[in-house]
Structures are given as C-alpha cells and as structure tokens.
PDB file of N, CA, C and O in Angstrom:
ATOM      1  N   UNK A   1      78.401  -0.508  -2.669  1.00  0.00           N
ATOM      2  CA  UNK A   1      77.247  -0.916  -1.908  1.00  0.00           C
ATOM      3  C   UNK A   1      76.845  -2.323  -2.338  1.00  0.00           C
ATOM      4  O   UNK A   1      76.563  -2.568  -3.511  1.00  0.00           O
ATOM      5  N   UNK A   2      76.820  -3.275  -1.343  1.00  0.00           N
ATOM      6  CA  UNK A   2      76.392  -4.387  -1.655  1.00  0.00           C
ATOM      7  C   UNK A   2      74.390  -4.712  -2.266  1.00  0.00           C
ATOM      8  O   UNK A   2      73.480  -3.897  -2.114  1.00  0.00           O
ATOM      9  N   UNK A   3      74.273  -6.041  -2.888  1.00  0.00           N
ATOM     10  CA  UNK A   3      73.261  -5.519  -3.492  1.00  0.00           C
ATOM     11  C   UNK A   3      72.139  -5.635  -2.335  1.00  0.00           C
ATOM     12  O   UNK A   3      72.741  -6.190  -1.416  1.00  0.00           O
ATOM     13  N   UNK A   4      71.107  -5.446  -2.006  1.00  0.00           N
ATOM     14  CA  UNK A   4      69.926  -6.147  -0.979  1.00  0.00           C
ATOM     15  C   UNK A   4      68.686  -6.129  -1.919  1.00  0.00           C
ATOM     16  O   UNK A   4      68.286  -5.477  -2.884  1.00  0.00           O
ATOM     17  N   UNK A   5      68.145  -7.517  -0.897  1.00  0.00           N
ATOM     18  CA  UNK A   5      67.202  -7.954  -1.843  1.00  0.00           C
ATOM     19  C   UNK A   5      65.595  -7.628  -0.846  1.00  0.00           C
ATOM     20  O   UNK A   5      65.455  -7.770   0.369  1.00  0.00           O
ATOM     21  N   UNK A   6      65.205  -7.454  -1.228  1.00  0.00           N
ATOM     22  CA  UNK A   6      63.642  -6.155  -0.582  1.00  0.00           C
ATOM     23  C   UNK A   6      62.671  -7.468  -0.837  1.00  0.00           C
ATOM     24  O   UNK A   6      62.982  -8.480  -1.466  1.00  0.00           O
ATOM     25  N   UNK A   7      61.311  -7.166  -0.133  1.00  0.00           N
ATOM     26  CA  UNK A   7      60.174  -7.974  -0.892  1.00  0.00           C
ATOM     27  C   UNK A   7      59.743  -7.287  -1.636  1.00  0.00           C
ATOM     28  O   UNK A   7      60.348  -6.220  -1.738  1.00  0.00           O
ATOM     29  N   UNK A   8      58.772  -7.440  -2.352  1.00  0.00           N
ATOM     30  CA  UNK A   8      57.614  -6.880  -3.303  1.00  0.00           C
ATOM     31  C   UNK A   8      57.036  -5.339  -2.040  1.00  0.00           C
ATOM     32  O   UNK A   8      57.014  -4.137  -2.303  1.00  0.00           O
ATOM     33  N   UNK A   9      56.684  -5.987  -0.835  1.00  0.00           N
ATOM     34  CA  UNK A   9      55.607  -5.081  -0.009  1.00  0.00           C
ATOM     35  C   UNK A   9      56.552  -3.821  -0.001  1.00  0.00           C
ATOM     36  O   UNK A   9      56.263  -2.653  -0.261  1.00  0.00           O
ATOM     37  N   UNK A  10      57.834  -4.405   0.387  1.00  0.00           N
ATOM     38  CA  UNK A  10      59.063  -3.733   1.323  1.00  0.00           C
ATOM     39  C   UNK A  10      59.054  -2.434   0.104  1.00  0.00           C
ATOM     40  O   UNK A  10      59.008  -1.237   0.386  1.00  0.00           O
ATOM     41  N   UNK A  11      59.110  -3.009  -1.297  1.00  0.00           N
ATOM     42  CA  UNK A  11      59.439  -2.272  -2.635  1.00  0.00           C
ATOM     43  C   UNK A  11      58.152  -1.039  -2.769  1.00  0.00           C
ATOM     44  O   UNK A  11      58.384   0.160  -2.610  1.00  0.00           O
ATOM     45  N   UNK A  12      57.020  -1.505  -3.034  1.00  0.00           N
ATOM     46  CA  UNK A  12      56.133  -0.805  -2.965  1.00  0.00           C
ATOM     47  C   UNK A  12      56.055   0.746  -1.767  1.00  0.00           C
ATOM     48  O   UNK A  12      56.144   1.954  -1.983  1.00  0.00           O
ATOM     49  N   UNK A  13      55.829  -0.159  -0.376  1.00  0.00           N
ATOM     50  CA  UNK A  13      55.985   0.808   0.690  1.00  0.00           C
ATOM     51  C   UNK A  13      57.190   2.402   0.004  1.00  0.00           C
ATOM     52  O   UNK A  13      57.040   3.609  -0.187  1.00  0.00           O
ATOM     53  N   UNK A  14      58.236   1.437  -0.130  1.00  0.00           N
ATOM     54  CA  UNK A  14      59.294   2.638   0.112  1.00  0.00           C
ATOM     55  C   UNK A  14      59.323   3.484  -1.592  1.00  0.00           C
ATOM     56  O   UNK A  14      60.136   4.399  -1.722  1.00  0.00           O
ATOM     57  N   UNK A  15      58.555   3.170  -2.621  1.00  0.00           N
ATOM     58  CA  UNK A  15      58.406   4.038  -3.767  1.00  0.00           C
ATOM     59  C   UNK A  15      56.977   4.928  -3.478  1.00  0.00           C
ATOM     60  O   UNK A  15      56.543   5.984  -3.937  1.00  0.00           O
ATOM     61  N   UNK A  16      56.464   3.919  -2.449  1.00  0.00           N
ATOM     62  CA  UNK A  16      55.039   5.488  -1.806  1.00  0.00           C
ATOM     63  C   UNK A  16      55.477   6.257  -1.623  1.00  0.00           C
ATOM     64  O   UNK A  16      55.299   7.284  -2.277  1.00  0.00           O
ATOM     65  N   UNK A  17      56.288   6.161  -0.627  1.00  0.00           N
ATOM     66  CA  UNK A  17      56.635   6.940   0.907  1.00  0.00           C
ATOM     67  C   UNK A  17      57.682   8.183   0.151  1.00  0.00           C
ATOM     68  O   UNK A  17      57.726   9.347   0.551  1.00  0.00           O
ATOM     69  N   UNK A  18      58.518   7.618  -1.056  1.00  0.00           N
ATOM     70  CA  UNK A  18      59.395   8.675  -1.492  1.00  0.00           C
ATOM     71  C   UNK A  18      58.350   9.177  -2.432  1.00  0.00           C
ATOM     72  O   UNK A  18      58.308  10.407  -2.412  1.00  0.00           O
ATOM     73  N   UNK A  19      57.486   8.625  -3.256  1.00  0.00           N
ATOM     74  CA  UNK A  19      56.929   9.448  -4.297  1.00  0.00           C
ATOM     75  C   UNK A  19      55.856  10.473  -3.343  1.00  0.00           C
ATOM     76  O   UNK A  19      55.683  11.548  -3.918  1.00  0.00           O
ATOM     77  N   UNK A  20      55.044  10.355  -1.907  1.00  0.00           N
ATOM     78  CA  UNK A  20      54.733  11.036  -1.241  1.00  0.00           C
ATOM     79  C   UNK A  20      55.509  12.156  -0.998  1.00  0.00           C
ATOM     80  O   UNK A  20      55.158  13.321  -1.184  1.00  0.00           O
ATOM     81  N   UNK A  21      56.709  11.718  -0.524  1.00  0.00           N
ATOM     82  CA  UNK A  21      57.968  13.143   0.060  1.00  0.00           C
ATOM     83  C   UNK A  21      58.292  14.182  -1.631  1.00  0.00           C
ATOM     84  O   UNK A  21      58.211  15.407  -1.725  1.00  0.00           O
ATOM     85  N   UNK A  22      58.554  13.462  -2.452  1.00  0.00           N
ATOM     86  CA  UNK A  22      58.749  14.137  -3.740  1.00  0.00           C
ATOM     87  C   UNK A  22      57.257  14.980  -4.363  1.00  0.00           C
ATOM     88  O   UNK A  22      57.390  15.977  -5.072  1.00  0.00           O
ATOM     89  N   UNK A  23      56.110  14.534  -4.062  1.00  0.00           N
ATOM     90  CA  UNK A  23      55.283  15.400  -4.605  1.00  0.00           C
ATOM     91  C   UNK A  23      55.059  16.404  -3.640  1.00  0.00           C
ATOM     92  O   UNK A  23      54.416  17.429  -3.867  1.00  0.00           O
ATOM     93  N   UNK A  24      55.630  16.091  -2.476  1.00  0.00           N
ATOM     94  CA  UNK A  24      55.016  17.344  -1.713  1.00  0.00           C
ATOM     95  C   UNK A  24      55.869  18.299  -1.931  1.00  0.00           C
ATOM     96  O   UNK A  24      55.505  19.455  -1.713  1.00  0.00           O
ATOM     97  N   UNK A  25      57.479  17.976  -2.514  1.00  0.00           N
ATOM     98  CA  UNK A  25      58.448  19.052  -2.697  1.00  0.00           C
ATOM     99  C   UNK A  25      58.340  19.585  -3.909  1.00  0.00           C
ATOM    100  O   UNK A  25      58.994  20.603  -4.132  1.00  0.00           O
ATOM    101  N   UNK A  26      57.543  19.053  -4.901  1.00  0.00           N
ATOM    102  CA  UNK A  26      57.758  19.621  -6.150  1.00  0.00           C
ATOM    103  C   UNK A  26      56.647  20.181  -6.943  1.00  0.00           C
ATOM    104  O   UNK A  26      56.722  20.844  -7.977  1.00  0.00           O
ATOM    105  N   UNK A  27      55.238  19.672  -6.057  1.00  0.00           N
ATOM    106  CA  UNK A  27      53.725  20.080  -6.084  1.00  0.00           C
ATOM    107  C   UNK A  27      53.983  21.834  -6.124  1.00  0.00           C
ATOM    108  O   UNK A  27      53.615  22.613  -7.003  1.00  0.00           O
ATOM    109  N   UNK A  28      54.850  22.177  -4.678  1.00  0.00           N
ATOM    110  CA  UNK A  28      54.969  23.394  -5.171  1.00  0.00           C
ATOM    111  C   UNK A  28      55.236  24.642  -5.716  1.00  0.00           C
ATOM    112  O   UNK A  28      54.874  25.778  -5.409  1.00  0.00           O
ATOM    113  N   UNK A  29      56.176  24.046  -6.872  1.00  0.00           N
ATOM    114  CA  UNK A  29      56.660  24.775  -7.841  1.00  0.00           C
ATOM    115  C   UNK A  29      56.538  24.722  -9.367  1.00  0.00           C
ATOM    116  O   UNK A  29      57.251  25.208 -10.245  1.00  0.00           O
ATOM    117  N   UNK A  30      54.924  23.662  -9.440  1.00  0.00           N
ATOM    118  CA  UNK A  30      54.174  23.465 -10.339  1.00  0.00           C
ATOM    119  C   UNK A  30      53.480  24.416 -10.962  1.00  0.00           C
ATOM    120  O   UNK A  30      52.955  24.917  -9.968  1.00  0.00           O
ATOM    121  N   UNK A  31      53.047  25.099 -11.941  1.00  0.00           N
ATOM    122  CA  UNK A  31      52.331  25.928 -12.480  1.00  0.00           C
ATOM    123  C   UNK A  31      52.543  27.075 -12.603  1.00  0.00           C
ATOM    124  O   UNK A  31      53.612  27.492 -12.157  1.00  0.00           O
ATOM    125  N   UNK A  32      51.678  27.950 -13.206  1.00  0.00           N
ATOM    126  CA  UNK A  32      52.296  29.381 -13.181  1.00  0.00           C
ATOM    127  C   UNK A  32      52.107  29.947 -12.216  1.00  0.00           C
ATOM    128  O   UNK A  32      52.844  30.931 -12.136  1.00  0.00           O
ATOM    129  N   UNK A  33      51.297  29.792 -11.188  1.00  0.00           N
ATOM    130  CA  UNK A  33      51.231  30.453  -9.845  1.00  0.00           C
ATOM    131  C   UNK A  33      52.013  29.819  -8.923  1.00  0.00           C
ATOM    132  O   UNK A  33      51.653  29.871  -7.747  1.00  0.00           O
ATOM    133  N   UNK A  34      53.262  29.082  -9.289  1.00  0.00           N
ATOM    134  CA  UNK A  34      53.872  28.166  -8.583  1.00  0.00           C
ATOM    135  C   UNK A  34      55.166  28.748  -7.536  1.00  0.00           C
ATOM    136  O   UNK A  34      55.812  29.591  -8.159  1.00  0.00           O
ATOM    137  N   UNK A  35      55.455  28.634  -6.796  1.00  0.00           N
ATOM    138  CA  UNK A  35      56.214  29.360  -5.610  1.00  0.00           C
ATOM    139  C   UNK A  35      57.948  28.779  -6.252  1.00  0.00           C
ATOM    140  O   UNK A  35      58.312  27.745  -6.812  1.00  0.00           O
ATOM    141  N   UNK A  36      58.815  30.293  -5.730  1.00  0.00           N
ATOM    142  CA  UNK A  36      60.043  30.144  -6.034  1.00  0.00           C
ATOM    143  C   UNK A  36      60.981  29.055  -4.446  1.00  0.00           C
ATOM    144  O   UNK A  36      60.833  29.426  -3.281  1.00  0.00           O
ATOM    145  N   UNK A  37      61.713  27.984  -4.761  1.00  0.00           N
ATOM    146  CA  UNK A  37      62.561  27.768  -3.973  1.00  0.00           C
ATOM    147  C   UNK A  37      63.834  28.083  -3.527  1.00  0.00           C
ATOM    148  O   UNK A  37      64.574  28.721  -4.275  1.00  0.00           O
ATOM    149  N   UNK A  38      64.265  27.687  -2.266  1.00  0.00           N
ATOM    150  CA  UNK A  38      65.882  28.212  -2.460  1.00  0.00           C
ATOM    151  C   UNK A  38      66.220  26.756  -2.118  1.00  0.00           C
ATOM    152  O   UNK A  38      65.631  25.976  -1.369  1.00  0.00           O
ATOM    153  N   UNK A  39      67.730  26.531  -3.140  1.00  0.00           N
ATOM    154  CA  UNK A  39      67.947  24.925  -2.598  1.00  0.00           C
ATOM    155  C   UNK A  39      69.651  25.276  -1.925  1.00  0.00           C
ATOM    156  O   UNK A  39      70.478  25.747  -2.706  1.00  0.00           O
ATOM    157  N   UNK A  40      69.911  25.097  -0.964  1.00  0.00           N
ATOM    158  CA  UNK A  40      71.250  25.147   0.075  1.00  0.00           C
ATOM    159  C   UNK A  40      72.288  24.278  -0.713  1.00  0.00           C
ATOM    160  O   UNK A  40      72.227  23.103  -1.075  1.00  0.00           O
ATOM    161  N   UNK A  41      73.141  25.111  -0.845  1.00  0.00           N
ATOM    162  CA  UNK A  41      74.063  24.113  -1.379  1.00  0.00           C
ATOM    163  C   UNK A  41      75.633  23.880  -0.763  1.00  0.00           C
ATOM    164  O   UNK A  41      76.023  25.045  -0.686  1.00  0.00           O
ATOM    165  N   UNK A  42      76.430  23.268  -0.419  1.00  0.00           N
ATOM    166  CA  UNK A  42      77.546  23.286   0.810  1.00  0.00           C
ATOM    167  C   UNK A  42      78.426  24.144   0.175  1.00  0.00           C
ATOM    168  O   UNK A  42      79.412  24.420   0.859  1.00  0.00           O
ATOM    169  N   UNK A  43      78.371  24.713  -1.054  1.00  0.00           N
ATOM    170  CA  UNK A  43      78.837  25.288  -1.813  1.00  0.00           C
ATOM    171  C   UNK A  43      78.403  27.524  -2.072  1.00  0.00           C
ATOM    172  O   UNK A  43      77.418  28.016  -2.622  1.00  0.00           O
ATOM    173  N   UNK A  44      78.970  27.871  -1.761  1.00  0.00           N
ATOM    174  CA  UNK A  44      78.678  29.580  -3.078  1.00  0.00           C
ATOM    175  C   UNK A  44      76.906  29.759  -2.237  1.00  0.00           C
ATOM    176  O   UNK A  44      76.605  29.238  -1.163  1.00  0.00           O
ATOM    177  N   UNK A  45      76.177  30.441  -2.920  1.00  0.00           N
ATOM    178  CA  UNK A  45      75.289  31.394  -2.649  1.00  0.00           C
ATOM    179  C   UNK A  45      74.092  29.991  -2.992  1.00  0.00           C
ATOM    180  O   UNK A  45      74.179  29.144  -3.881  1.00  0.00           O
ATOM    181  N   UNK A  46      72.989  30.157  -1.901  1.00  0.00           N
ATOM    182  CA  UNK A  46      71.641  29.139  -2.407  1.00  0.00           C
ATOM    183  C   UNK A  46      70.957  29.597  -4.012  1.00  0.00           C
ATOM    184  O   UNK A  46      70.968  30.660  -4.634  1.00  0.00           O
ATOM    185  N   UNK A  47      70.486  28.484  -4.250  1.00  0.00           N
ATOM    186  CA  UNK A  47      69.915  28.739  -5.876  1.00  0.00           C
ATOM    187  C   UNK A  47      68.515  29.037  -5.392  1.00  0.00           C
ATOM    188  O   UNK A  47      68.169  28.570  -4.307  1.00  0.00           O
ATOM    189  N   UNK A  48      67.854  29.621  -5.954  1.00  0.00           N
ATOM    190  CA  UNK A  48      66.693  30.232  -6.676  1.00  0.00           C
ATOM    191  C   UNK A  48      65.959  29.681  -7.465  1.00  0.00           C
ATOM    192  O   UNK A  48      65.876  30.234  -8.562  1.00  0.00           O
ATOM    193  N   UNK A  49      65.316  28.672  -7.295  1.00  0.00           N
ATOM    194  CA  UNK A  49      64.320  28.599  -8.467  1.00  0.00           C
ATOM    195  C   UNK A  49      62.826  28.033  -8.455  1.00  0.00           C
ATOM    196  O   UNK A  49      62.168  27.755  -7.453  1.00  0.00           O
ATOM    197  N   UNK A  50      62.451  27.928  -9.741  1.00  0.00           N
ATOM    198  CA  UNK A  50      61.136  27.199  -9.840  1.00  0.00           C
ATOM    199  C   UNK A  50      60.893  26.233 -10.203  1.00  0.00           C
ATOM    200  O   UNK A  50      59.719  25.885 -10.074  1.00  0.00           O
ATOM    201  N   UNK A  51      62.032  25.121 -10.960  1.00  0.00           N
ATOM    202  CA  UNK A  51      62.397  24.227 -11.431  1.00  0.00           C
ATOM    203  C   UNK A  51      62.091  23.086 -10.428  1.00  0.00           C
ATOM    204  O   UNK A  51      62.667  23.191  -9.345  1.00  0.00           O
ATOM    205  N   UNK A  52      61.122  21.800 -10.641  1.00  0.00           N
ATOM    206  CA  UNK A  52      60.940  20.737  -9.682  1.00  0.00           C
ATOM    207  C   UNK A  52      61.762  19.827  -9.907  1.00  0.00           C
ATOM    208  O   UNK A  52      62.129  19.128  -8.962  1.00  0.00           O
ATOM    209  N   UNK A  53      62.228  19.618 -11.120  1.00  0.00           N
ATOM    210  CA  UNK A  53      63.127  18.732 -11.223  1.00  0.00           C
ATOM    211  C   UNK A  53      64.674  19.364 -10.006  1.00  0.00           C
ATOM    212  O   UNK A  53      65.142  18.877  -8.977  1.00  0.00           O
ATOM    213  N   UNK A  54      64.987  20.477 -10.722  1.00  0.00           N
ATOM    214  CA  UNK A  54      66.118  20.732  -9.487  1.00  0.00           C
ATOM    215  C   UNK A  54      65.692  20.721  -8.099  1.00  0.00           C
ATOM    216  O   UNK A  54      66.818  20.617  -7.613  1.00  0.00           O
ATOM    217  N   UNK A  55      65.098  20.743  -7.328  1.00  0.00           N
ATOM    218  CA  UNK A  55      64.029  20.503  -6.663  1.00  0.00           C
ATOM    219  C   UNK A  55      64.345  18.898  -5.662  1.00  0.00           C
ATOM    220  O   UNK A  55      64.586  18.610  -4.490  1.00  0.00           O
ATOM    221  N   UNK A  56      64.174  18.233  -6.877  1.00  0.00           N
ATOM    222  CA  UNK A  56      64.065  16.642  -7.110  1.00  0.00           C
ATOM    223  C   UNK A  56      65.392  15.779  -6.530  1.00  0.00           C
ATOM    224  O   UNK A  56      65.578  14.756  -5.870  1.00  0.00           O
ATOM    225  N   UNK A  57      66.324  16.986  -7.286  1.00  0.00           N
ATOM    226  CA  UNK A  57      68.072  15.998  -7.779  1.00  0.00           C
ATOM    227  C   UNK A  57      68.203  16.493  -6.180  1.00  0.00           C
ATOM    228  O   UNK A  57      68.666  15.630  -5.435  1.00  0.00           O
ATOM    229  N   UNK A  58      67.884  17.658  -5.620  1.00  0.00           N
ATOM    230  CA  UNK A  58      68.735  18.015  -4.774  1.00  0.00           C
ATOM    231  C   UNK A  58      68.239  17.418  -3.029  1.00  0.00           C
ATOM    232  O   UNK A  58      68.520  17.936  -1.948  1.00  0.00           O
ATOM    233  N   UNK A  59      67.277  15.936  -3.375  1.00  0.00           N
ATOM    234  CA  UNK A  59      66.702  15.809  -2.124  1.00  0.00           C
ATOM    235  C   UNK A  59      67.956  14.589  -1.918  1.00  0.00           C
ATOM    236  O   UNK A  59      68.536  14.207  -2.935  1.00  0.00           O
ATOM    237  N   UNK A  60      68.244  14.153  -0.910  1.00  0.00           N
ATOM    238  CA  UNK A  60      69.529  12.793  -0.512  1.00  0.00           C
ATOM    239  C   UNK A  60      68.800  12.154   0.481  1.00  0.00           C
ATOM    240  O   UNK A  60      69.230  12.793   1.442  1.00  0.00           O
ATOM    241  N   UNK A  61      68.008  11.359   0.959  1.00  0.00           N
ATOM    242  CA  UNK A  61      67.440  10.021   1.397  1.00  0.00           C
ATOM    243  C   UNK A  61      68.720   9.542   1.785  1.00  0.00           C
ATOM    244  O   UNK A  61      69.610   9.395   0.946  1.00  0.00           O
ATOM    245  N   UNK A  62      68.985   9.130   3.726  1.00  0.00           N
ATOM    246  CA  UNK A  62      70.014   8.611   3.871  1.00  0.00           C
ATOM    247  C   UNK A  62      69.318   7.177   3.807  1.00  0.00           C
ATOM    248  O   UNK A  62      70.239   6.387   3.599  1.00  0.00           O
ATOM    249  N   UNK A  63      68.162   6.508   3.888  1.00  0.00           N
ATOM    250  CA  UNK A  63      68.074   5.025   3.570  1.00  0.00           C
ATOM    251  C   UNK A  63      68.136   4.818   2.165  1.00  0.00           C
ATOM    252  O   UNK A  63      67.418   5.343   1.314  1.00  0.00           O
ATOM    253  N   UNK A  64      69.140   3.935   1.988  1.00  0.00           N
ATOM    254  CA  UNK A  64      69.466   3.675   0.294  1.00  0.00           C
ATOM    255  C   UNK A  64      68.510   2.855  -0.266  1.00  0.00           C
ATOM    256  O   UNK A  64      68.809   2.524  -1.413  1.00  0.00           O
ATOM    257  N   UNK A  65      67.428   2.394   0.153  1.00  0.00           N
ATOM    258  CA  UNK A  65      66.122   2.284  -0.892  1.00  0.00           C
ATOM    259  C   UNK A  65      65.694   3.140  -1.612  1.00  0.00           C
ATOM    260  O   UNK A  65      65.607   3.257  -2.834  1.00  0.00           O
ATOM    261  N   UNK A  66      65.250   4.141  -0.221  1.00  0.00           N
ATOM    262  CA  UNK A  66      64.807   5.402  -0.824  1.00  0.00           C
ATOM    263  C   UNK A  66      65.543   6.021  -1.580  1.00  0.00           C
ATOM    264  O   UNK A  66      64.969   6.672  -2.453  1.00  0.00           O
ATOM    265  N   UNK A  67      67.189   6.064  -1.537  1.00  0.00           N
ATOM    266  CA  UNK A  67      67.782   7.137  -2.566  1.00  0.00           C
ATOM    267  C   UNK A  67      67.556   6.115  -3.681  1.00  0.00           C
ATOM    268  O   UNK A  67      66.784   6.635  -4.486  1.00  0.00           O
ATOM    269  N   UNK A  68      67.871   4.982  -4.042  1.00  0.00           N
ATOM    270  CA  UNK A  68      67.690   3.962  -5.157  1.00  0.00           C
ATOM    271  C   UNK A  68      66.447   4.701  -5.801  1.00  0.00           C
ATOM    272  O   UNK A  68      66.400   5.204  -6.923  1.00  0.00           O
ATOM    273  N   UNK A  69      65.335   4.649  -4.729  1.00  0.00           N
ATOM    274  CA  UNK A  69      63.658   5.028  -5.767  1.00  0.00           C
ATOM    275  C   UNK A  69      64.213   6.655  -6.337  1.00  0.00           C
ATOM    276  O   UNK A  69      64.229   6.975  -7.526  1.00  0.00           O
ATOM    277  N   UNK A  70      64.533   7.321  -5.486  1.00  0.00           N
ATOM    278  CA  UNK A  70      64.759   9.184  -5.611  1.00  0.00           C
ATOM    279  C   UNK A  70      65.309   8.956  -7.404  1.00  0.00           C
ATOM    280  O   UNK A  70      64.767   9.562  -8.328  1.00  0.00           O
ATOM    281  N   UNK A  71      66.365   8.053  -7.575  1.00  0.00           N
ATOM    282  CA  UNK A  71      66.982   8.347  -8.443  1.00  0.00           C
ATOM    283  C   UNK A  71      66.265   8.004  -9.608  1.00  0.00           C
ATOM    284  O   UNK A  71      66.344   8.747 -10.586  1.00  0.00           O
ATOM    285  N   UNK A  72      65.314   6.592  -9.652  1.00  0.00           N
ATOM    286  CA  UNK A  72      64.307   6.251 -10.701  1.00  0.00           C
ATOM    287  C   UNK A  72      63.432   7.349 -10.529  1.00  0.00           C
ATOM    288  O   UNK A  72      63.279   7.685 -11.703  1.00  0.00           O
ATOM    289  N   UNK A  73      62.997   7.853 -10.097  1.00  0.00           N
ATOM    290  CA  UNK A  73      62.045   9.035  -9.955  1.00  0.00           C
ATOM    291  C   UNK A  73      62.662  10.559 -10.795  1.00  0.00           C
ATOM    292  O   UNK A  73      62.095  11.189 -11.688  1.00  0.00           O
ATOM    293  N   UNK A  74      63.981  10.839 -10.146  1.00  0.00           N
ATOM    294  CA  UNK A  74      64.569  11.770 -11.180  1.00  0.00           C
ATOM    295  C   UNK A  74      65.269  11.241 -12.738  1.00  0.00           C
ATOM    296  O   UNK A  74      65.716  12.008 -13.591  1.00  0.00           O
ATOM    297  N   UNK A  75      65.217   9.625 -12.837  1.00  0.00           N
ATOM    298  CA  UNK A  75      65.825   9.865 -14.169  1.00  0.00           C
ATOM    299  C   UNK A  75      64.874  10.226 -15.062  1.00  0.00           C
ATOM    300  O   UNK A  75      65.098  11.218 -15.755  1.00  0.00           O
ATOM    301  N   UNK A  76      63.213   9.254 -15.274  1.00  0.00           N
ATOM    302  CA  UNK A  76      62.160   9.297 -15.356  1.00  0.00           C
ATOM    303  C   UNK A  76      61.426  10.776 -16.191  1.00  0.00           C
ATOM    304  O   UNK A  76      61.012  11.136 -17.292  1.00  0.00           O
ATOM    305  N   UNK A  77      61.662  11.372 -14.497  1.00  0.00           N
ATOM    306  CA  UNK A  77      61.563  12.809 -14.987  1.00  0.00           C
ATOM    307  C   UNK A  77      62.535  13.493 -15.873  1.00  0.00           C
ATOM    308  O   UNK A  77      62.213  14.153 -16.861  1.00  0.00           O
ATOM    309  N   UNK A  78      63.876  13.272 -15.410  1.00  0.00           N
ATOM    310  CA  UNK A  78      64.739  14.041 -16.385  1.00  0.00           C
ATOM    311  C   UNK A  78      64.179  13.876 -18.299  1.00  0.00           C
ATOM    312  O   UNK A  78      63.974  14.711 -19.181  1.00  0.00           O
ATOM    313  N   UNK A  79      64.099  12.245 -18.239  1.00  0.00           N
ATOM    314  CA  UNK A  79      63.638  11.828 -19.269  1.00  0.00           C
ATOM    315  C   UNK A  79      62.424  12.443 -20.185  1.00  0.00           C
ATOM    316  O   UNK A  79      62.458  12.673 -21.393  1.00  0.00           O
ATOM    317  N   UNK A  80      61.402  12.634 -19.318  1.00  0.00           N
ATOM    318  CA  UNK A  80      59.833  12.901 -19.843  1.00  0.00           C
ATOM    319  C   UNK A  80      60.404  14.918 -20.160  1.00  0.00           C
ATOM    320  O   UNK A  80      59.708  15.602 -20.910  1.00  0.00           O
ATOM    321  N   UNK A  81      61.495  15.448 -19.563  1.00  0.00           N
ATOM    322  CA  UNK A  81      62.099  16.875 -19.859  1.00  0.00           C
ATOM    323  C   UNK A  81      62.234  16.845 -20.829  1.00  0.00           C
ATOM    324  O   UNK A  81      61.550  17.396 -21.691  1.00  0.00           O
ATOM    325  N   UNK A  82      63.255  16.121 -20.972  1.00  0.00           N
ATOM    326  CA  UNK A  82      63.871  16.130 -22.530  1.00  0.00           C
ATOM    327  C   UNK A  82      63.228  16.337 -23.532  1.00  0.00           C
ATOM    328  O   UNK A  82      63.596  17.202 -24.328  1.00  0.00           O
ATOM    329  N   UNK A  83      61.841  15.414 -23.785  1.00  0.00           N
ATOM    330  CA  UNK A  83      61.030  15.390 -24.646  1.00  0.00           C
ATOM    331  C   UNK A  83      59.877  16.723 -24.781  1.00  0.00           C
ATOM    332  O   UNK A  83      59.056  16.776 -25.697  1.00  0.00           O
ATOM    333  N   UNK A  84      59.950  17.374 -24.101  1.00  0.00           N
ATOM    334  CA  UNK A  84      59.279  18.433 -24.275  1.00  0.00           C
ATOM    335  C   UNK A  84      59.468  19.461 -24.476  1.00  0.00           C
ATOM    336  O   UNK A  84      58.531  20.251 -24.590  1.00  0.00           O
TER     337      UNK A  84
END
C-alpha cells in the first residue's frame, strides 16, 4: 500500500468516526452485566464471547484510514491488557 498523506481535520474526523463504531461494539460487552457476542468467522463454528478486545481485532474497515486507526486502537488496547 502506497503511503497517503491525510490533513490534520481528515486525521481527526476518521479516528472519531472509528473510535465511535468501536465503542459502540465493545460498550457492549463491558462489565459484569455485559452481553455475550458471536463473532463469524469464514472459518469452523462462530466464537462466543465477552471479550471486547476480540470484539475489536475482528472488525475490517474497507477504507484504509480507518483500518490504519482500527489497528492503533487494537494495539493500544492489546497493550493496556497485558498490563493488567
């Protein structure tokens, strides 16, 4: 993928717009009263879980800004996992 160069606004807009789509997918499998998902996989039987991070990995944004932000957004998180 070649590189592209965004403005500042262009940058902002599109880390809303995904951190909007990502909290609404992962808001609800927050807490202990938090709802189970199923995530489709092209693969074997759908997964099961409550996990937001899996949740997270398994969203694909075909505009490659947005997958660019998806992925700072899941390393981030993967990161702040680890530590806890």
């Amino acid at each position: 993928m070649a590189n592209v160069v965004v403005s500042r606004e262009q940058l902002q807009e599109a880390f809303r717009e995904v951190a909007a789509i990502e909290d609404s997918t992962v808001a609800i499998t927050a807490g202990p009263r938090g709802k189970t998902e199923g995530i489709n996989k092209p693969y074997g039987a759908p997964e099961i879980t409550k996990d937001g991070y899996k949740e997270m990995e398994g969203k694909k944004p075909e505009k490659p800004l947005h997958a660019a932000k998806v992925r700072t957004i899941a390393q981030s998180a993967s990161q702040c996992n680890d530590k806890v």
